[in-house]
Structure formats: structure tokens, C-alpha cells
N, CA, C and O of each residue as an XYZ file, in Angstrom:
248
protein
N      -9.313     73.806     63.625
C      -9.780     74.763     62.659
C     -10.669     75.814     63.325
O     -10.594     77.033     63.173
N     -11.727     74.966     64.270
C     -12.670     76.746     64.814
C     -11.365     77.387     65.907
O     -11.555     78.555     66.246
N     -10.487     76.925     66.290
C      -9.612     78.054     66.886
C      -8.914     78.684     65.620
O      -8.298     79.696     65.957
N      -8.831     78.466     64.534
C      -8.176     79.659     63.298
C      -9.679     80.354     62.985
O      -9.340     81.458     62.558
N     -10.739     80.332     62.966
C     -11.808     80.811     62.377
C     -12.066     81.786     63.510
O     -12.308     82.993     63.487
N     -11.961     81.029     64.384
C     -12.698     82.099     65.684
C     -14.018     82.490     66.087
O     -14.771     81.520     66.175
N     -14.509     83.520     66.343
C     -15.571     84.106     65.796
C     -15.810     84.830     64.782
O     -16.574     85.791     64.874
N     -15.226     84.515     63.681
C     -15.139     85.194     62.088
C     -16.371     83.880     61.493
O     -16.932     84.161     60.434
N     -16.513     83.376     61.741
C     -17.258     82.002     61.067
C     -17.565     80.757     61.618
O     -16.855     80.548     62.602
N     -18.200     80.010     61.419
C     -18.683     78.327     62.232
C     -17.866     77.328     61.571
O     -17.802     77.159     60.354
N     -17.262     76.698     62.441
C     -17.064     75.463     61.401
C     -17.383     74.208     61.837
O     -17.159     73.918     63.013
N     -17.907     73.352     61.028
C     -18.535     71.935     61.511
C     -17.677     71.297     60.423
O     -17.126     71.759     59.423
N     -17.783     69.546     61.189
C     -17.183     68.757     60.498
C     -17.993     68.076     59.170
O     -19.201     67.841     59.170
N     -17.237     67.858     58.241
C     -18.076     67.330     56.777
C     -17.078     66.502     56.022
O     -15.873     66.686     55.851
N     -18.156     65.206     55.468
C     -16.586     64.593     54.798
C     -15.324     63.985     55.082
O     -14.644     63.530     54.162
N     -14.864     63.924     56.540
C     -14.076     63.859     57.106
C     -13.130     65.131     57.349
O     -12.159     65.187     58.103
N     -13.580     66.004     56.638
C     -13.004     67.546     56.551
C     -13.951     68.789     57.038
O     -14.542     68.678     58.112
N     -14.017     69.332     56.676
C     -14.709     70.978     57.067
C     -15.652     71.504     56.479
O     -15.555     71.390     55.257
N     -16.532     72.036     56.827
C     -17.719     73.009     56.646
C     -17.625     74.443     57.501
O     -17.807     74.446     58.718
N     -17.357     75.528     56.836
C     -16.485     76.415     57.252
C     -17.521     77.953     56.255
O     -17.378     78.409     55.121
N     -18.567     78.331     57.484
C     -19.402     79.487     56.860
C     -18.787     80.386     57.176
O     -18.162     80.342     58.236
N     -18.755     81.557     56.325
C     -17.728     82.508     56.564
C     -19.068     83.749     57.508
O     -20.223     83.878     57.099
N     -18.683     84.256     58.358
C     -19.749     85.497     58.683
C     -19.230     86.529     58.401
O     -19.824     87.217     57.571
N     -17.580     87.187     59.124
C     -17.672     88.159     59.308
C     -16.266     88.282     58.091
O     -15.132     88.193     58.563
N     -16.451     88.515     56.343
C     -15.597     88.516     55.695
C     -14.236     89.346     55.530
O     -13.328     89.121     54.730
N     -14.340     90.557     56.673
C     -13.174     91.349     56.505
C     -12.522     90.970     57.766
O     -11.586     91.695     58.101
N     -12.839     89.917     58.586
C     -11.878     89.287     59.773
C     -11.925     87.959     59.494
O     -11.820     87.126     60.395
N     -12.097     87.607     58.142
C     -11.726     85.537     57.967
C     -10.240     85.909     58.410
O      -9.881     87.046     58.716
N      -9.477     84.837     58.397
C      -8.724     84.526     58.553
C      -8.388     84.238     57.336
O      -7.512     83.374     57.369
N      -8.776     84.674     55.797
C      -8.197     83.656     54.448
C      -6.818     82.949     54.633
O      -6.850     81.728     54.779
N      -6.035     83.360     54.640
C      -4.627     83.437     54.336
C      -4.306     81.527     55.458
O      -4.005     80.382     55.120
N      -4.512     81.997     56.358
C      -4.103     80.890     57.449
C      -4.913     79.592     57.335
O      -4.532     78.436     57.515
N      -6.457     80.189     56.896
C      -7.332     78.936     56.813
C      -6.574     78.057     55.111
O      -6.276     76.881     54.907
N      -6.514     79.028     54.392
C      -6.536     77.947     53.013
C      -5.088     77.480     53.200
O      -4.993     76.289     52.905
N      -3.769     78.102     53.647
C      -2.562     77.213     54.171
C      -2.895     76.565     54.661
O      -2.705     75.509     54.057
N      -3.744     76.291     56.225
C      -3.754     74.819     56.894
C      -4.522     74.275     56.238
O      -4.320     73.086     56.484
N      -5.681     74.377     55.197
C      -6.187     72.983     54.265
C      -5.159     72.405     53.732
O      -4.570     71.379     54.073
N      -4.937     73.274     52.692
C      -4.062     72.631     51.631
C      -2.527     72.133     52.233
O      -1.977     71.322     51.489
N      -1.798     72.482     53.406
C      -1.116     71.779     54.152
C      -1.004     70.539     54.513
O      -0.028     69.790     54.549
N      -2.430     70.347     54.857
C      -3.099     68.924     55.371
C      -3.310     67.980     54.138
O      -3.601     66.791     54.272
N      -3.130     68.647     52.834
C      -3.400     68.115     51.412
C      -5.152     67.619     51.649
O      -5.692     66.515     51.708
N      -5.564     68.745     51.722
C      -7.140     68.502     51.474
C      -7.485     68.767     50.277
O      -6.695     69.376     49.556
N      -8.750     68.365     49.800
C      -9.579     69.092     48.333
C     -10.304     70.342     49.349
O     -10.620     70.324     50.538
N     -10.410     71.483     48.222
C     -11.393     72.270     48.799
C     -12.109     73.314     48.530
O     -11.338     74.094     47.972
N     -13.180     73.802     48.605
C     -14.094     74.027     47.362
C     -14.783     75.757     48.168
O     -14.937     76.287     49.269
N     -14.946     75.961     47.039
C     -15.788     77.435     48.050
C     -16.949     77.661     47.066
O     -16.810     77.558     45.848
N     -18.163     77.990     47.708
C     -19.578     78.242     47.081
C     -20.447     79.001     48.069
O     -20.067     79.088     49.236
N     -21.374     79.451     47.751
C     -22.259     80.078     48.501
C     -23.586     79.265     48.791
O     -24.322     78.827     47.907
N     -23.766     79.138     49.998
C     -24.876     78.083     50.707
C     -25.435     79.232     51.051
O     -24.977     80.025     51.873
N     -26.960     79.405     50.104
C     -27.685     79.996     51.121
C     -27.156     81.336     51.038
O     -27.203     81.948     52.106
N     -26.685     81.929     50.096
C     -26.349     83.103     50.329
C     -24.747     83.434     50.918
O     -24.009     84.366     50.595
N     -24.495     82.307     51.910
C     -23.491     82.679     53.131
C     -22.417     81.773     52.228
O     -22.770     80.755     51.633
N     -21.192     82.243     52.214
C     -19.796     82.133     51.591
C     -19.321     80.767     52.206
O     -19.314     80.729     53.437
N     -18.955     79.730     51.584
C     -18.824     79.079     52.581
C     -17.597     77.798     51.542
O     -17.483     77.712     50.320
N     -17.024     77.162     52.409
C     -15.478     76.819     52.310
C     -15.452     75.135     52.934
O     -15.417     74.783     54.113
N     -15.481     74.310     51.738
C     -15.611     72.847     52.037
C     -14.220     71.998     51.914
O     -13.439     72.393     51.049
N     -13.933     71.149     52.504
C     -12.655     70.772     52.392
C     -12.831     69.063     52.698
O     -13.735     68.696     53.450
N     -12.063     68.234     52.172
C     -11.714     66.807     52.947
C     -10.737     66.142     52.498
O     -10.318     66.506     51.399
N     -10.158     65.150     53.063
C      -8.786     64.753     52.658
C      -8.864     64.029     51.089
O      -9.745     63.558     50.369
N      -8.205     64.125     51.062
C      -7.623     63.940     49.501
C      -7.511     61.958     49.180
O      -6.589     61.376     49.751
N      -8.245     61.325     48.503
C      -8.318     60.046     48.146
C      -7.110     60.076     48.401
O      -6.362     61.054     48.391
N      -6.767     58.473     48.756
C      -5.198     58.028     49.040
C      -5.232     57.203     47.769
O      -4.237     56.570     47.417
């Protein structure tokens, strides 16, 4: 995932899934990041931490 984010945003692990602050919003990657969540069949949530946009994800109860 930080090689799709790049330097557009940080991402740390959470949940067994992602913590994914967005910085630079007109170079996210949207499109590619929310396909490979929901690909992976993650849950995934977006809210603002702190001001900063930010994009939570983890696998989906079996």
C-alpha cells in the first residue's frame, strides 16, 4: 500500500489493515487505493483525524 500512496500520504498498519493520512489531496491516488481495499474485501472507513483526511481499512470478519 505505501508504494500506491507514495509520497501523496503515510500509511501505517492498523487493525490488521491500514491507516492511510492523506497529505497531498490532488495527487492521492483515490481510484487505485479504494480498488486495492475493497479487492482485498476490506471494511473501510474515511474520517478526518485531526483535521487530516484519513482512510481506515481491515479485513472483513470471516
Amino acid at each position: 500500500m505505501a508504494d500506491i500512496v507514495g509520497g501523496s500520504g503515510h500509511v501505517a498498519g492498523e487493525y490488521g489493515g491500514y491507516e492511510i493520512m492523506i497529505g497531498d489531496r490532488d495527487k492521492f491516488p483515490w481510484k487505485k487505493v479504494f480498488e486495492t481495499l475493497l479487492g482485498c474485501s476490506f471494511d473501510v472507513w474515511v474520517e478526518l483525524r485531526e483535521g487530516t483526511m484519513t482512510i481506515l481499512s481491515k479485513p472483513k470478519p470471516v
